[in-house]
Residue, then its C-alpha position, 0 to 999 in steps of 0.5 A: x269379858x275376863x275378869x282381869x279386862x273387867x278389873x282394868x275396867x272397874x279401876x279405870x285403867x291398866x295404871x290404876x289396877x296395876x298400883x293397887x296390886x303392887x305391879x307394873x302397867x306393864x305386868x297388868x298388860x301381860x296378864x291382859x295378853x295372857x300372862x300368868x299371875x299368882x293366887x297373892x295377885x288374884x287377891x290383891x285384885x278382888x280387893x282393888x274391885x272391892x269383890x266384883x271380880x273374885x279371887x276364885x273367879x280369877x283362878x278358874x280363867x287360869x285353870x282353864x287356860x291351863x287346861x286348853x294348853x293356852x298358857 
């Protein structure tokens, strides 16, 4: 599971996670689907999950992605 699927998770839905990162739904949607979000938003969801999902574990999904061409 990604790490932004298991934030949604831990916080209960895309709205929840999305208000305690200062967000859209709609911007949590598309980093479900992909779309790219700053280190400042890895952070913010680290501590919405109260650290079960890391800001570091975070940024390595996107390097990886960014590695295979994915984003």
């Amino acid at each position: 599971m990604s790490g932004i699927k298991q934030a949604v998770k831990i916080c209960g839905s895309q709205s929840s996670l999305a208000r305690a990162c200062g967000v859209t739904q709609g911007a949590v949607y598309k980093w479900l689907n992909g779309g790219e979000y700053s280190a400042k938003y890895a952070a913010r969801i680290e501590k919405a999950t109260d650290g079960k999902v890391t800001a570091q574990e975070l940024c390595f999904e996107l390097d990886e992605r960014e590695e295979n061409n994915e984003i």
